[in-house]
N, C-alpha and C positions, 0 to 999 in steps of 0.2 A: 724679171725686172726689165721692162721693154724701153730699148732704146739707150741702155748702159751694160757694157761690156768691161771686161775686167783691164785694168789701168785706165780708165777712163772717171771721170772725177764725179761720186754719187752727192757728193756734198760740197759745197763750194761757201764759204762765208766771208765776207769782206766790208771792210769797213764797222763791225758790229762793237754800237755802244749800249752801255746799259747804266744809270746813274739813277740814283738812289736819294729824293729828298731828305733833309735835316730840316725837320722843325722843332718850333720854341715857343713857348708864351703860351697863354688863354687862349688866344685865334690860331695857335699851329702855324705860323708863317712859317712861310720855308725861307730858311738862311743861307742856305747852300745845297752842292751833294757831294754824294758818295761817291766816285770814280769807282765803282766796281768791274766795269770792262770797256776799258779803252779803246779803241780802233785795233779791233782784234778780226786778224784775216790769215784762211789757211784753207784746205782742200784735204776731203779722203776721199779714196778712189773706192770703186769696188771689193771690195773680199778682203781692204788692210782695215791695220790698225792706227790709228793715231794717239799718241800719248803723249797727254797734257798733263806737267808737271809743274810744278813751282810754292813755295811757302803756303802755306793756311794764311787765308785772307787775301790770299791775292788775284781770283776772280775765276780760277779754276769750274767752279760747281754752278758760278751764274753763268758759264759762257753754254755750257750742257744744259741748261735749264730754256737757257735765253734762245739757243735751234730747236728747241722740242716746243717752244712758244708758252712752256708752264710761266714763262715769266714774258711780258712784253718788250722787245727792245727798241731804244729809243731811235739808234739809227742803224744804217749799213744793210747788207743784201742778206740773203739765206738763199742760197739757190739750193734747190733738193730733185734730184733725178731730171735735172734740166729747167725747173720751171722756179720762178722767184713766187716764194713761200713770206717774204717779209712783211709785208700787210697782210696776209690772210688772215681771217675774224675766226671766231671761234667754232660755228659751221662749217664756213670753206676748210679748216682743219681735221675736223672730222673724218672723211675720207682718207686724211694721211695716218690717220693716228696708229694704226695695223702695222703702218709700215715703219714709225720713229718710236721706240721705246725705250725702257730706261731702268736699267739695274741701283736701287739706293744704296746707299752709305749702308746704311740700318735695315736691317734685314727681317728685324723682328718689328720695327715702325711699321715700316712698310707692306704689312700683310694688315688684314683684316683679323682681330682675336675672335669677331662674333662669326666667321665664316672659315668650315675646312679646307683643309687646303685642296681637297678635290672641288669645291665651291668657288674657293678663289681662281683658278688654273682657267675652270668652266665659263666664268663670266667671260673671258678674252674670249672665249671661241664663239657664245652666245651673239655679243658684241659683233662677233667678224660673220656671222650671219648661219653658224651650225646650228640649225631647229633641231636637227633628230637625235635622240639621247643617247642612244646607242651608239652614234658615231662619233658623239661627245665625247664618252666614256673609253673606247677604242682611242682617241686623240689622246688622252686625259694620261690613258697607261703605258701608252709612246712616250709618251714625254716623262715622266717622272722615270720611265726605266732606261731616257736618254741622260739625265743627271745625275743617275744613281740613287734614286730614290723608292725603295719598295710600294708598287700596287697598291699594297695593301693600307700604307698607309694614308688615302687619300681622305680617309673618314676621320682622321686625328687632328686636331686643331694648332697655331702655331708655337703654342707656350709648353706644345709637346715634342718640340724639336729642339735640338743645337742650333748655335748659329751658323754653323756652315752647311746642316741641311736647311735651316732656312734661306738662306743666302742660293743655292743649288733649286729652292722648292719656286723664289723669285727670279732667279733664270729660267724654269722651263716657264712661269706666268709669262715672261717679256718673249719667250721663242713660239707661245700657243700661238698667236699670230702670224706667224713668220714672217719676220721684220726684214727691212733692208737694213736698217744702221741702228744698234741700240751703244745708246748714253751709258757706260757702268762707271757710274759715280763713285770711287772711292772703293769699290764692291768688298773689298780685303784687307781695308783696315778692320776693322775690328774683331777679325776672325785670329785664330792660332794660326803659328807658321805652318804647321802641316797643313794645315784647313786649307789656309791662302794655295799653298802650291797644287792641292788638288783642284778647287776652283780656277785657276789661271790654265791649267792642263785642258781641264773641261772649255773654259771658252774658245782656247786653240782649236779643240778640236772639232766643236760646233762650227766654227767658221770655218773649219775645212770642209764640213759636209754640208753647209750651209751656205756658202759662201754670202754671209755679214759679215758686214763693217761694222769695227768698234770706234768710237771716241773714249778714249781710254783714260779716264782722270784718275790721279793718285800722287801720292808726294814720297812713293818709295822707285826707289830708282834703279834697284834692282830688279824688281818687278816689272820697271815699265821698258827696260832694255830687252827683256826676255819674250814681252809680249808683243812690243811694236813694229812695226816699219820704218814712221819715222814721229821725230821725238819735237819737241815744240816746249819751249822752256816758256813760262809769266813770272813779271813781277809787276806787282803792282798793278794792275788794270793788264797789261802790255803783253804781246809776245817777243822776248828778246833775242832768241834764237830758234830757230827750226831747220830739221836737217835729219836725211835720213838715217835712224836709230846706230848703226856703225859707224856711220861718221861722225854724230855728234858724240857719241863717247869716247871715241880716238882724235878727235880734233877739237874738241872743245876751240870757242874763240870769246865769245862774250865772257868781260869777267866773272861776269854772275853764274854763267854756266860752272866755271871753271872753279868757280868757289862752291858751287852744289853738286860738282860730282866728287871731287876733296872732301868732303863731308859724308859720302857713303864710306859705309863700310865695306872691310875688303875680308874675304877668307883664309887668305893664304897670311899665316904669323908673321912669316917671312919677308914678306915683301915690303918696300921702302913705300912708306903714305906721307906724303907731303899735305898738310892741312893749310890750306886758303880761308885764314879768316880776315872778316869783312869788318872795318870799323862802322860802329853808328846803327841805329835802327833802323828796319822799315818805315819810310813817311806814310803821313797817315792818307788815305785817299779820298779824307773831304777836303786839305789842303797839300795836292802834290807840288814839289815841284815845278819850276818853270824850266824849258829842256829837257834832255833827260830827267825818265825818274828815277835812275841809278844813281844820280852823280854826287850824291851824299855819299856814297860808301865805296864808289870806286874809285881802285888805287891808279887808274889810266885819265882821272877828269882832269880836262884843261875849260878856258874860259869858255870855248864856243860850246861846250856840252853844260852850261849855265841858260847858254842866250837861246841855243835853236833845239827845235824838234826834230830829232834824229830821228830818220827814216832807215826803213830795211835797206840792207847793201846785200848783193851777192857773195857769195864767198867759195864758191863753187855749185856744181850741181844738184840744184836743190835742195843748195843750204845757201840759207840767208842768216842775214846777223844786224840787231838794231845797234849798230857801231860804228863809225868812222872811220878810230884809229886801227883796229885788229885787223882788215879789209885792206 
């Protein structure tokens, strides 16, 4: 990767909006939108991980969508290994696509049924410009015996797998290329616990011999403390707190945070768990909020978190916090 060095910032995103028409009638007029990602800004460096956490629905899986360009966004930067990627058309993307890829939720969606999974792994390489078969195939058996996956079975289709070799057979697809930063959406929900922990093992370890960056989305928080660097809380469109992974679990400051990590579970029987619950629901995000979009449900709102839009505050070393009064 020429020209990015390790703690130096591979991906840079700022200001990124993404809103979503509501229409209505015979003619589909648009009545409003969807706030699905609000002026969401943040940075991963070389060889980390960043893990993006916060409720279902809250804009987690458009933000990973919206830097890989599978979704257009309406505003804000995408810088990618130095160069502003925000307007690029669907050609000038082309050439990045080798390098940004992306592990889905659904494991078993996500593969082709009419194609083996030595057929699916191949197109990537095809794609990345390997003519010769044999070095195809050579590539093919690297990698399935880098995710644990038997050679053998590259001729077997994917309704003949588990989902955590499927999930393993779509990591080595996203690694045939070898990427600088792949998106793993969700990658472990819907695997078994054992499943998940071997999968999050395997991605540690690729990025050690690999050194990628992940963007790390999921809404388990144990997971994503074991896997990150640093940690980046949404609600609602928003990022509300971000802070590197040991700080944000030991110093929580946003109350939002401080009520989602109250809400994990703890192993030890013994130990004292204080639960932070939050009154009132998530607003919806065709109609948020004016100010804060927390301020329905937190127990810190005073009148100015009605009137103004609260901006990030430091709170130490790269940890910021969208709050006021915690700061």
């Amino acid at each position: 990767m020429a020209g990015i060095n390790p703690g130096e910032a591979l991906l840079e995103v700022d200001g990124l909006k993404k809103y979503f028409p509501v229409r209505r009638g015979f003619f589909q007029r648009v009545i409003g939108w969807i706030k699905a990602v609000d002026d969401v800004a943040f940075e991963i460096e070389q060889g980390k991980t960043l893990g993006l956490v916060g409720e279902s629905g809250c804009g987690k899986s458009t933000v990973g969508r919206a830097i890989l360009k599978l979704l257009k966004p309406d505003e804000g930067r995408i810088i990618f290994e130095g160069e502003d990627i925000s307007g690029f058309s669907i050609q000038e993307m082309k050439p990045l696509r080798k390098k940004l890829q992306i592990v889905f939720q659904d494991p078993f969606g996500s593969l082709n049924p009419r194609m083996t999974v030595g057929q699916s792994i191949e197109e990537g390489l095809r794609a990345w410009g390997v003519r010769d078969r044999a070095e195809r195939k050579d590539r093919l058996a690297k990698l399935l015996k880098m995710v644990g996956i038997a050679t053998g079975a590259s001729d077997r289709y994917p309704h003949e797998f588990s989902g955590g070799q499927r999930q393993r057979i779509g990591i080595a697809r996203a690694m045939s290329v070898e990427p600088s930063l792949i998106v793993c959406d969700e990658p472990i929900s819907a695997l078994d616990v054992s499943i998940q922990a071997q999968i999050i093992n395997l991605l540690k370890d690729l990025q050690v011999q690999m050194g990628i960056s992940y963007l790390f989305i999921s809404h388990d928080l144990n997971v994503v403390g074991y896997i990150s660097d640093t940690v980046a809380v949404m609600y609602l469109g928003q990022i509300m707190e971000s802070a590197p992974a040991g700080e944000l679990f030991e110093n929580p400051l946003h109350p939002y945070t401080v009520a989602l990590l109250s809400a994990a579970p703890t192993a030890d029987p013994n130990e004292k768990h204080e639960w932070k619950t939050l009154p009132g629901d998530v607003p919806s995000p065709f109609n948020p909020p004016p100010g804060c979009k927390f301020q329905g449900r937190c127990p810190l709102v005073e009148e100015r978190c009605r009137r103004e839009e609260i901006s990030f505050r430091s709170a130490g070393h790269k940890h910021q916090v969208r709050c006021w009064k915690v700061t």
